[in-house]
DOTOR-79330 format. One record per residue (C-alpha): residue number from 1; residue in one letter; y, x, z. Coordinates in steps of 0.5 Angstrom, whole numbers, plus 2048, in hexadecimal, padded with zeros to 3 digits. Layout:
# residues N
- NUM | a | Y | X | Z
...
//
This chain:
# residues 442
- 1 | x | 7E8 | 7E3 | 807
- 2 | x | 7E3 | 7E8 | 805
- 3 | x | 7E0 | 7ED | 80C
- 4 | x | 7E3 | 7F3 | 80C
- 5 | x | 7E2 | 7FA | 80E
- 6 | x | 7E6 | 7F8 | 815
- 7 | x | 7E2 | 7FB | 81B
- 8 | x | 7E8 | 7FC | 820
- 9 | x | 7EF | 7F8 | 81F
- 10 | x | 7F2 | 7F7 | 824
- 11 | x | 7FA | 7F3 | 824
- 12 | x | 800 | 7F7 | 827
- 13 | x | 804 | 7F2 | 82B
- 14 | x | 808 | 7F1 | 830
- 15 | x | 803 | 7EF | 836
- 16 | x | 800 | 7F6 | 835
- 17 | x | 800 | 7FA | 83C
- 18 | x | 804 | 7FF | 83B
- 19 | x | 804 | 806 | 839
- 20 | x | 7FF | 80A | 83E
- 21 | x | 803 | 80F | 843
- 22 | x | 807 | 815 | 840
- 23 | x | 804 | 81B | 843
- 24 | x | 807 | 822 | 840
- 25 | x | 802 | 826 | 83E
- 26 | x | 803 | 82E | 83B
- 27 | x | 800 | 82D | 834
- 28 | x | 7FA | 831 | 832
- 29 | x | 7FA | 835 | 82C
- 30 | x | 7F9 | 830 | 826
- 31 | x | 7F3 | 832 | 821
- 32 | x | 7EF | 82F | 81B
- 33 | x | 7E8 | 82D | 81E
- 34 | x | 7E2 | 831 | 81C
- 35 | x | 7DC | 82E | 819
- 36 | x | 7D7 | 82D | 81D
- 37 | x | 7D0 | 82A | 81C
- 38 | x | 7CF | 823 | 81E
- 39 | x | 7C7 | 821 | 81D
- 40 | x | 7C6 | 822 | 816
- 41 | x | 7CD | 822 | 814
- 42 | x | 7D3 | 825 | 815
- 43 | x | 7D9 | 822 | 817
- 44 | x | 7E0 | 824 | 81A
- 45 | x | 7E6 | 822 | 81E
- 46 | x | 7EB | 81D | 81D
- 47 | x | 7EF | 81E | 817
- 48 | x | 7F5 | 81B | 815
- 49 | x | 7F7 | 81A | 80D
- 50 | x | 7FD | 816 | 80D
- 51 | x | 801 | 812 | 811
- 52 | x | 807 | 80D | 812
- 53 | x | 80C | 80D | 814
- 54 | x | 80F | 814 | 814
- 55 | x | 814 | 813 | 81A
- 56 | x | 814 | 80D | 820
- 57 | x | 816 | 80D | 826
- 58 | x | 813 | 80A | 82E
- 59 | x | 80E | 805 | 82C
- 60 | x | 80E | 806 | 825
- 61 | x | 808 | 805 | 822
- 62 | x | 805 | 80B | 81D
- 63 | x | 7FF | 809 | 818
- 64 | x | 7FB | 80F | 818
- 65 | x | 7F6 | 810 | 812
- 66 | x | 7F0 | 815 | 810
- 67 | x | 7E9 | 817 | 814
- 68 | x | 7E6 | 816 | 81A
- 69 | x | 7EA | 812 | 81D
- 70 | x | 7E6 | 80E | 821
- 71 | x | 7EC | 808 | 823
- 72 | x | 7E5 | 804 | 826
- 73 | x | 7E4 | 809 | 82B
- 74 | x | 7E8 | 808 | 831
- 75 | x | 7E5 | 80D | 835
- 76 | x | 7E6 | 813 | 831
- 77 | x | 7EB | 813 | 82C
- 78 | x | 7F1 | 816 | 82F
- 79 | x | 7F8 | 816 | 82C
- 80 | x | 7FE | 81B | 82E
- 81 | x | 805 | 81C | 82B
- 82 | x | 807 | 824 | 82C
- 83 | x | 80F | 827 | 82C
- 84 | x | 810 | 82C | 82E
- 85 | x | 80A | 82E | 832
- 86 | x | 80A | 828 | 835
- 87 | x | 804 | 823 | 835
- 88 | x | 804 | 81C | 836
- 89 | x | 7FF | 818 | 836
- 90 | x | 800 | 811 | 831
- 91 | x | 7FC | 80B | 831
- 92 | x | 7F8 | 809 | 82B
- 93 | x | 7F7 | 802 | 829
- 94 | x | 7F2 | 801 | 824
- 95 | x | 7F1 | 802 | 81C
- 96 | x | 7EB | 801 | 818
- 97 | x | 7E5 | 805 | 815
- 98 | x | 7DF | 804 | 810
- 99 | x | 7D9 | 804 | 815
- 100 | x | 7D5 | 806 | 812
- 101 | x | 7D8 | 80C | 80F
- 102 | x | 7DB | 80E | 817
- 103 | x | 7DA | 815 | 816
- 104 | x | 7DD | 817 | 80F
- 105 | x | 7E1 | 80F | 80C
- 106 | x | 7E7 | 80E | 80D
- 107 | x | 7EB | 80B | 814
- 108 | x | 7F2 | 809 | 816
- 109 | x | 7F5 | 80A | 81D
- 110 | x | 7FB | 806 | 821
- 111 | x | 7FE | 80B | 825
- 112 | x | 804 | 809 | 82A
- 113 | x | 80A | 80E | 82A
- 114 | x | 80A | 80F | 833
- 115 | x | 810 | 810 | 837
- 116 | x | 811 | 817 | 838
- 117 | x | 813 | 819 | 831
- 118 | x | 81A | 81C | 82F
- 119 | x | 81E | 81B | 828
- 120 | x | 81B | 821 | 823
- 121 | x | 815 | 822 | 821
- 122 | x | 80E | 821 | 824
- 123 | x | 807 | 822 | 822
- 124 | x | 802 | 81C | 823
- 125 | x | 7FA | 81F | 824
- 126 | x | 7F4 | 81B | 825
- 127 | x | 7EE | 81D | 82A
- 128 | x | 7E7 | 81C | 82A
- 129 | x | 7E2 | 81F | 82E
- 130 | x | 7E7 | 825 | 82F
- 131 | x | 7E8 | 826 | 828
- 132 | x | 7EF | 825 | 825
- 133 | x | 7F2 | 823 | 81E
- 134 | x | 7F7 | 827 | 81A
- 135 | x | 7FF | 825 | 81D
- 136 | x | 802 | 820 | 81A
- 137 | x | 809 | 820 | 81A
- 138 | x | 80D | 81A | 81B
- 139 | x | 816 | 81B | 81D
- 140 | x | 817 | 817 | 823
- 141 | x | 81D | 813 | 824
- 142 | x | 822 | 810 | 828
- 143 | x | 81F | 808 | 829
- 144 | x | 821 | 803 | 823
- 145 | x | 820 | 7FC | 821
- 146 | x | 81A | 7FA | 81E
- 147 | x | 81D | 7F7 | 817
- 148 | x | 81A | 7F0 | 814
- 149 | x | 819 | 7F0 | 80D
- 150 | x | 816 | 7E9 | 80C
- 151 | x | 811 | 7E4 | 80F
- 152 | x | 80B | 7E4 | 80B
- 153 | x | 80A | 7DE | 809
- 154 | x | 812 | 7DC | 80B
- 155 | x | 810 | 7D4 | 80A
- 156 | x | 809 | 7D0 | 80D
- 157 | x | 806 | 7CB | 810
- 158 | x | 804 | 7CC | 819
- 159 | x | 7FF | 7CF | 81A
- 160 | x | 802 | 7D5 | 815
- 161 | x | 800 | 7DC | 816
- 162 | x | 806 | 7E0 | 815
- 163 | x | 807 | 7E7 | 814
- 164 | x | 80D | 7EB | 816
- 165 | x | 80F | 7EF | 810
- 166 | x | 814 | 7F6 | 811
- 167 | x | 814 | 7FD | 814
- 168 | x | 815 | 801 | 81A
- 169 | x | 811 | 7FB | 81F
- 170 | x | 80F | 7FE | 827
- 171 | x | 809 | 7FD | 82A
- 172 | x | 80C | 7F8 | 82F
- 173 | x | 811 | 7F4 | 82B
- 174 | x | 812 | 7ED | 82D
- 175 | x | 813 | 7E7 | 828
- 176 | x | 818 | 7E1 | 82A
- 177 | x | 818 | 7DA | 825
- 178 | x | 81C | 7D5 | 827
- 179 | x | 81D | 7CE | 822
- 180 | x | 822 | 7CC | 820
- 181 | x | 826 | 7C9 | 826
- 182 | x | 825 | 7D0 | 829
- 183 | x | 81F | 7CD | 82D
- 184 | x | 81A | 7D3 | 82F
- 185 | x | 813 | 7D3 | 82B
- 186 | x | 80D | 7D7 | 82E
- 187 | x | 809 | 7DB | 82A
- 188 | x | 805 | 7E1 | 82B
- 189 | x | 806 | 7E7 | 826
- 190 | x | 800 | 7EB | 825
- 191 | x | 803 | 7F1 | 821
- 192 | x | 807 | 7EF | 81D
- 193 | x | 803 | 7E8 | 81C
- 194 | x | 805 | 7E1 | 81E
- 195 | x | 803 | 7DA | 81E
- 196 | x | 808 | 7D4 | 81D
- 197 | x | 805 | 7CE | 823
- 198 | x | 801 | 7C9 | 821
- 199 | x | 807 | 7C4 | 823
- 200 | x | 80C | 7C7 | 820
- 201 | x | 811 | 7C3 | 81D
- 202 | x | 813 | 7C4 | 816
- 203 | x | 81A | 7C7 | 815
- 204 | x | 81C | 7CE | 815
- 205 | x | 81B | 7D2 | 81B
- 206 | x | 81E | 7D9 | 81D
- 207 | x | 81A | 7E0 | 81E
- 208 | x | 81C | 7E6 | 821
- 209 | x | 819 | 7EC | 825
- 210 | x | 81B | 7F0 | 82A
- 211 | x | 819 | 7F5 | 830
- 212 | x | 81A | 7F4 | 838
- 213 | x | 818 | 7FB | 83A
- 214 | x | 81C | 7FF | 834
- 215 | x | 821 | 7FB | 82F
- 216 | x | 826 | 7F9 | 835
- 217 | x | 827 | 7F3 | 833
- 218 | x | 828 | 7F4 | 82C
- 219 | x | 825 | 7F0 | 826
- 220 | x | 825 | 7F1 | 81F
- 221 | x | 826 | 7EC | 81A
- 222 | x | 822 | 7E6 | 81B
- 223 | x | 820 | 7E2 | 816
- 224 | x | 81D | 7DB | 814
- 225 | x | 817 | 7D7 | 812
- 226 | x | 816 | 7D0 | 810
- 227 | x | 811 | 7CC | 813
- 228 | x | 80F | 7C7 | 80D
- 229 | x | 809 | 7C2 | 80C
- 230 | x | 80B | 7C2 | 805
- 231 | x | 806 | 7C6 | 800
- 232 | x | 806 | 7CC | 7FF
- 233 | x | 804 | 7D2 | 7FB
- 234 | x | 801 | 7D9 | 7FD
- 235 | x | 801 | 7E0 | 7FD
- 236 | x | 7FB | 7E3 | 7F8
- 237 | x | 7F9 | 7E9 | 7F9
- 238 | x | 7F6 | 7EB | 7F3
- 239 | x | 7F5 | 7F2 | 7F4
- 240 | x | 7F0 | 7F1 | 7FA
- 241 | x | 7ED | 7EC | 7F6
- 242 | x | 7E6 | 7EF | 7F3
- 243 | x | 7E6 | 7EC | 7EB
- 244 | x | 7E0 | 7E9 | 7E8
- 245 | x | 7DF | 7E7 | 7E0
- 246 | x | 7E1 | 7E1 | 7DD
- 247 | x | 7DC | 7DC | 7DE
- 248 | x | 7DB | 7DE | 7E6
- 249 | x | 7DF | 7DB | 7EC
- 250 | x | 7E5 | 7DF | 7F0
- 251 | x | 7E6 | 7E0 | 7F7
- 252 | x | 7EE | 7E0 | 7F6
- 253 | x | 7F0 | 7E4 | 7FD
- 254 | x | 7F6 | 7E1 | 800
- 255 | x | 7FC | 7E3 | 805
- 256 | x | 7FB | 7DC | 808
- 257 | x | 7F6 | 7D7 | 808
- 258 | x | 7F9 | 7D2 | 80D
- 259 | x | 7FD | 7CE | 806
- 260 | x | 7F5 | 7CE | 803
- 261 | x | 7F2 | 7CA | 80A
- 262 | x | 7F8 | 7C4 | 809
- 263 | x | 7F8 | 7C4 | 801
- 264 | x | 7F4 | 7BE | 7FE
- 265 | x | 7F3 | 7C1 | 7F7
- 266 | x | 7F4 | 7C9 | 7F5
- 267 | x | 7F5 | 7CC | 7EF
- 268 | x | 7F5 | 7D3 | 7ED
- 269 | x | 7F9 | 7D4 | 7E5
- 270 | x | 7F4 | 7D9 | 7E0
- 271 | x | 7FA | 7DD | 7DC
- 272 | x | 7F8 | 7E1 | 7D6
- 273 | x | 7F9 | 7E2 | 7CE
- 274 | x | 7FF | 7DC | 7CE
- 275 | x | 7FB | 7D7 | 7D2
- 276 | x | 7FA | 7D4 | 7D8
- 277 | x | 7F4 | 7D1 | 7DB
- 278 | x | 7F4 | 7CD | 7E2
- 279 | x | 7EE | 7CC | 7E6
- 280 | x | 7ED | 7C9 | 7ED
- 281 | x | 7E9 | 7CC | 7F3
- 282 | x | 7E4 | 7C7 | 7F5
- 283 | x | 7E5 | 7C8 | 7FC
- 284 | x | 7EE | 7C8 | 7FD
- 285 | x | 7ED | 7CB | 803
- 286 | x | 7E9 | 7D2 | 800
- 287 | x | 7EB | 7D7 | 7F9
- 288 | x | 7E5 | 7D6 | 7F6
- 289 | x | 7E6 | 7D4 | 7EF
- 290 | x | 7E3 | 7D5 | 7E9
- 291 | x | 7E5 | 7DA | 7E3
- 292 | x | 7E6 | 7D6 | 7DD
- 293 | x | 7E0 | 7DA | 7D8
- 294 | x | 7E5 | 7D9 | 7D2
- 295 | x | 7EA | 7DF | 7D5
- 296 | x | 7E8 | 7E6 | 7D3
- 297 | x | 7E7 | 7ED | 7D7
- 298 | x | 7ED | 7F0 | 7D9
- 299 | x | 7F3 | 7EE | 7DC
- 300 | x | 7F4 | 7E7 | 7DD
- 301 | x | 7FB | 7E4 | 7E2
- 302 | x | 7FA | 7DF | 7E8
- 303 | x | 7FE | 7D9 | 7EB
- 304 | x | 7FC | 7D4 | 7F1
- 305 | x | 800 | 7CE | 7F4
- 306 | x | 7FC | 7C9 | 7F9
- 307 | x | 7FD | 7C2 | 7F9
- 308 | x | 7FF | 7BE | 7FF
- 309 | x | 801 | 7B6 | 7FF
- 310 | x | 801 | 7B5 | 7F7
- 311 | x | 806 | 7BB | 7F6
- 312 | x | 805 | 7C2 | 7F4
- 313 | x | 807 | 7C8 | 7F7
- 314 | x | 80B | 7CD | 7F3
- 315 | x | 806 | 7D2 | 7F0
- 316 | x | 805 | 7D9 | 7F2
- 317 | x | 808 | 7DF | 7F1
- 318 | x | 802 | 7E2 | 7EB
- 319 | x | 7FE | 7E7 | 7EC
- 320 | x | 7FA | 7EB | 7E7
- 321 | x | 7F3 | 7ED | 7E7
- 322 | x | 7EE | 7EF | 7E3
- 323 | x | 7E8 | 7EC | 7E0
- 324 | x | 7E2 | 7F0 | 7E0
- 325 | x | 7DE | 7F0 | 7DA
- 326 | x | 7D7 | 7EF | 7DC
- 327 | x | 7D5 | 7E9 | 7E0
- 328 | x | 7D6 | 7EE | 7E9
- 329 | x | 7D0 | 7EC | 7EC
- 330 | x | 7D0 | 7EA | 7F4
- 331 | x | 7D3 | 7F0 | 7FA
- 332 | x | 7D0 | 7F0 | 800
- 333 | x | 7D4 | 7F2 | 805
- 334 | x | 7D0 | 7F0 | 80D
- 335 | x | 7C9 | 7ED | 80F
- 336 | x | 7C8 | 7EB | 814
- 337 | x | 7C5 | 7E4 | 81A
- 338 | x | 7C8 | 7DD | 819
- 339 | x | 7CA | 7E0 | 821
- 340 | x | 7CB | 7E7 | 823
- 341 | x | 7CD | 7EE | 821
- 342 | x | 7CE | 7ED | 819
- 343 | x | 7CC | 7F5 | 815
- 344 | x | 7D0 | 7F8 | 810
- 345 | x | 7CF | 7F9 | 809
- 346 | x | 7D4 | 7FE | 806
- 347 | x | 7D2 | 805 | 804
- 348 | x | 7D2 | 80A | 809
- 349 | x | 7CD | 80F | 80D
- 350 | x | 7CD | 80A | 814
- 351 | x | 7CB | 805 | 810
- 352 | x | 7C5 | 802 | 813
- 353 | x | 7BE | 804 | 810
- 354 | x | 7BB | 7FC | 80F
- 355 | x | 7BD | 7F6 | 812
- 356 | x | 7B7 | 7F3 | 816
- 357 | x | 7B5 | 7EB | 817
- 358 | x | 7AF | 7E6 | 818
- 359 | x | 7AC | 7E1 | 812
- 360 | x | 7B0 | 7DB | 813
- 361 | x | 7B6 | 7DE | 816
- 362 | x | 7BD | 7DC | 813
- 363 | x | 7C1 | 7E3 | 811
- 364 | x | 7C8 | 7E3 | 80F
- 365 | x | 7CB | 7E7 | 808
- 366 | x | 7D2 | 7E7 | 809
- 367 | x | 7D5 | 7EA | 802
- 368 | x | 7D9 | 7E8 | 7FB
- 369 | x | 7D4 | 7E2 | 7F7
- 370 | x | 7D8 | 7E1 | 7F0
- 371 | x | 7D4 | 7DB | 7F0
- 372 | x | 7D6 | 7D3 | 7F0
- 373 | x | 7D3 | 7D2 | 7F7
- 374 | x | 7CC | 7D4 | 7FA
- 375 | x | 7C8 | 7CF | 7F6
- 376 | x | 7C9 | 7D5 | 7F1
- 377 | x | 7C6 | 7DA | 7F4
- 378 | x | 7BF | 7DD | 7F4
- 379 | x | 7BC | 7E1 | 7F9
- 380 | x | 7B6 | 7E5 | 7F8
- 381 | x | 7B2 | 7E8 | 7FE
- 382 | x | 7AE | 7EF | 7FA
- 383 | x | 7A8 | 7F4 | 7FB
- 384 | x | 7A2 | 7F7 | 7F7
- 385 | x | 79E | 7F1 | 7F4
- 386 | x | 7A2 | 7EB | 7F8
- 387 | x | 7A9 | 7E8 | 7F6
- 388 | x | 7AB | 7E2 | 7FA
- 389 | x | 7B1 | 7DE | 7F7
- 390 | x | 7B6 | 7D9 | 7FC
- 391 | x | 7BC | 7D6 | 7FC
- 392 | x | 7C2 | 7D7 | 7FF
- 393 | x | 7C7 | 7D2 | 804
- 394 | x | 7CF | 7D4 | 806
- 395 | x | 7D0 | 7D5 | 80D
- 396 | x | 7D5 | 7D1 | 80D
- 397 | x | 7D9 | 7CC | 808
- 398 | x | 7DF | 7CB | 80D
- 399 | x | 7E1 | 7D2 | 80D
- 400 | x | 7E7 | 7D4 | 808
- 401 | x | 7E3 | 7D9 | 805
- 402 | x | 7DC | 7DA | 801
- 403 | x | 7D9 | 7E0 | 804
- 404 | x | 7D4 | 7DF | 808
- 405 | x | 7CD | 7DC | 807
- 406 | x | 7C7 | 7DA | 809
- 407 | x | 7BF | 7DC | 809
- 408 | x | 7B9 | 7DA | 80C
- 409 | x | 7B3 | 7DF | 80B
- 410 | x | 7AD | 7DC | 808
- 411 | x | 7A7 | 7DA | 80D
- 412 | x | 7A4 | 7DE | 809
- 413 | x | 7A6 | 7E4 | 809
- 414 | x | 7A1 | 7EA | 80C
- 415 | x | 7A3 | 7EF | 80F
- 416 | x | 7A6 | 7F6 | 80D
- 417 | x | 7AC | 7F8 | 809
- 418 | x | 7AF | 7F3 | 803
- 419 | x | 7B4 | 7F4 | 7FF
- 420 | x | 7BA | 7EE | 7FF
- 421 | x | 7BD | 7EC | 7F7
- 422 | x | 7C2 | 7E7 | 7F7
- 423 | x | 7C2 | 7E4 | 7F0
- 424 | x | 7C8 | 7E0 | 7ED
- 425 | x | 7C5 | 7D9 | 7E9
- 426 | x | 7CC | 7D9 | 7E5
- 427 | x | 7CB | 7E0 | 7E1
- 428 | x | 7C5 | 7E3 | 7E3
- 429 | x | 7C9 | 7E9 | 7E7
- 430 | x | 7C6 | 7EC | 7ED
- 431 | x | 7C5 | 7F1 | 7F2
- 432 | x | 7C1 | 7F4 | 7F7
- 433 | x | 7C2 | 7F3 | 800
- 434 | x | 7C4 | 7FB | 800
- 435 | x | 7BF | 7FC | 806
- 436 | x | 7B7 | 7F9 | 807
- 437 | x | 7B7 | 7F3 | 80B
- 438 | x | 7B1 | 7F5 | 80F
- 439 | x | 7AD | 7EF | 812
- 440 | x | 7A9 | 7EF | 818
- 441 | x | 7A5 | 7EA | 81C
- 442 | x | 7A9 | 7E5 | 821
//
């Protein structure tokens, strides 16, 4: 799957030590955070924007969304849920921001409902630094079963991960799977995820959640999953799928890719204006295909099916996206050593300034290449009055996903500042590396 702008995510599950001691404080007054001069910029406390749910009870999990959350810093983020002046420390257990725009992009936080709370309403605040967020109000409740929806996917081979999909989950929530004797299979949950073993037999097994410290035991409705070595298609997320123009290559985004590593042949079906045309991956285990160039800008629907033992798997649920008009030029999204800390490349003011590297090193770009492979791809190393040009290699052609690639910088290259051009050899698009790549000596 393509990098995304995760910094910090950390599963809930039920191995999770439990919330921190409860020691009932009075609540001081809670008051928006004043600016305050930060270097050259200014920056607040934390702000919520939103969250879900609006109600849970002990060992609910709130989803907490605005600025300056900070779910990576363990050391400094604090989190209370206030009644009645009563304040009780809760636990945090992760989220995600954009780390190069901390101070002002957008972040997520889990905070864990603590023991101590009461049926009504409560204020949820976050804490950094000694300044406070604007209340969040969440109503408590009297502790409830989680409620299973659907097993996402509800059919796969072992070895498939597996999501639980619902409502009303708890930080410590158990998972129980027996097969179809009623013989116990373990797995770990991490959040709502789970893995079918590797050894598991085909047939159907049973899925149920419960929770030892809370739910007394009771047990919501379980449900059932069919482990299968038979084809099968997948779910197409088209919506975070970044669409090219007719002529270019797809990177499909999927639920599951466990159903592409056991297919022998994949086929992704281009709908539009009446017609349908079929294309094959070249490789069956990556969603790397080919947009037919007959097709035109604008929305076109697709299918996938993955081939297993000479037969064809169901075709997928459509999905649709739209073709762009214009060829999409390549999007850098890391940079970074073949081993190492990897820099990222999104916008943002904490963006490094230039990435320094040797002549003769092997740099990484980590990012989206419209392109049928590396082969089609051209790098160029530019500054005044001097334009070295090279190729381009993949990372690596196992992988299940085409997003990384390789480049040596030339021998030649002298010291100083040069700009990085990544140049697509199929439609002539191109774009630049968005900071300098600065040589020094070894």
């Amino acid at each position: 799957m393509r990098f995304l702008l995760v910094v910090s995510f950390v599963l809930i599950s039920c191995v999770l030590p439990a919330v921190r001691g409860q020691v009932q404080v009075t609540a001081p007054e809670v008051t928006k955070s004043e600016i305050v001069e930060d270097g050259n910029r200014k920056s607040t406390g934390p702000v919520v924007e939103a969250w879900e749910p609006k109600m849970g009870s002990v060992d609910s999990v709130i989803y907490l969304s605005g600025l300056r959350l900070y779910a990576a810093h363990w050391d400094k983020t604090k989190a209370f849920f206030i009644q009645k002046g009563v304040e009780l420390p809760a636990r945090t257990a992760g989220g995600w921001s954009n780390l190069n725009n901390e101070s002002n992009g957008p972040q997520t936080l889990m905070v864990i409902v603590p023991e101590g709370v009461a049926p009504g309403q409560a204020q949820v605040i976050v804490e950094l630094d000694g300044r406070r967020s604007i209340p969040a109000i969440v109503t408590i409740t009297e502790w409830k079963l989680p409620v299973i929806e659907r097993l996402n996917p509800a059919s796969g081979a072992p070895g498939t991960l597996v999501r639980i999909e619902g409502e009303g989950f708890h930080a410590n929530d158990e998972i129980e799977i027996t097969d179809a004797s009623g013989k116990p299979i373990n797995v770990n949950l991490s959040g709502q995820v789970f893995g079918i073993p590797e050894d598991a037999l085909e047939g159907i097994i049973t899925v149920r959640l419960g929770n030892r410290k809370y739910g007394k035991g009771q047990y919501p409705k379980p449900i059932t999953f069919t482990v299968t070595n038979e084809p099968l298609p997948v779910e197409l997320l088209t919506d975070d799928t970044v669409a090219v123009a007719p002529g270019q290559w797809l990177d499909l985004q999927i639920s599951n890719s466990k159903p592409l590593t056991r297919s022998e042949l994949t086929e992704v079906a281009f709908k539009q204006g009446g017609r349908t045309i079929i294309v094959a991956t070249p490789k069956p285990f990556r969603p790397h295909v080919a947009v037919p160039s007959v097709l035109s800008a604008g929305e076109v629907e697709l299918q996938l099916r993955t081939w297993r033992a000479g037969r064809p798997s169901q075709w997928s649920e459509p999905g649709t996206l739209e073709l762009a008009d214009k060829p999409v030029a390549p999007l850098f999204e890391t940079i970074g050593p073949t081993k190492g800390n990897w820099v990222s490349l999104t916008p943002g003011p904490d963006r490094k300034t230039s990435y320094t590297a040797s002549a003769g090193d092997e740099v990484v770009l980590g990012g989206l290449w419209p392109v049928a492979d590396a082969s089609k791809l051209k790098v160029l190393f530019v500054r005044p009055g001097e334009v070295i040009t090279t190729t381009a290699t993949e990372s690596d052609e196992k992988e299940t996903w085409f997003g990384n690639i390789r480049v040596r910088l030339p021998e030649s290259m002298g010291v100083g500042d040069w700009r990085m051009i990544v140049r697509s050899e199929t439609d002539g698009t191109q774009a630049e590396v968005p900071i300098p790549i600065r040589v020094v000596k070894k």
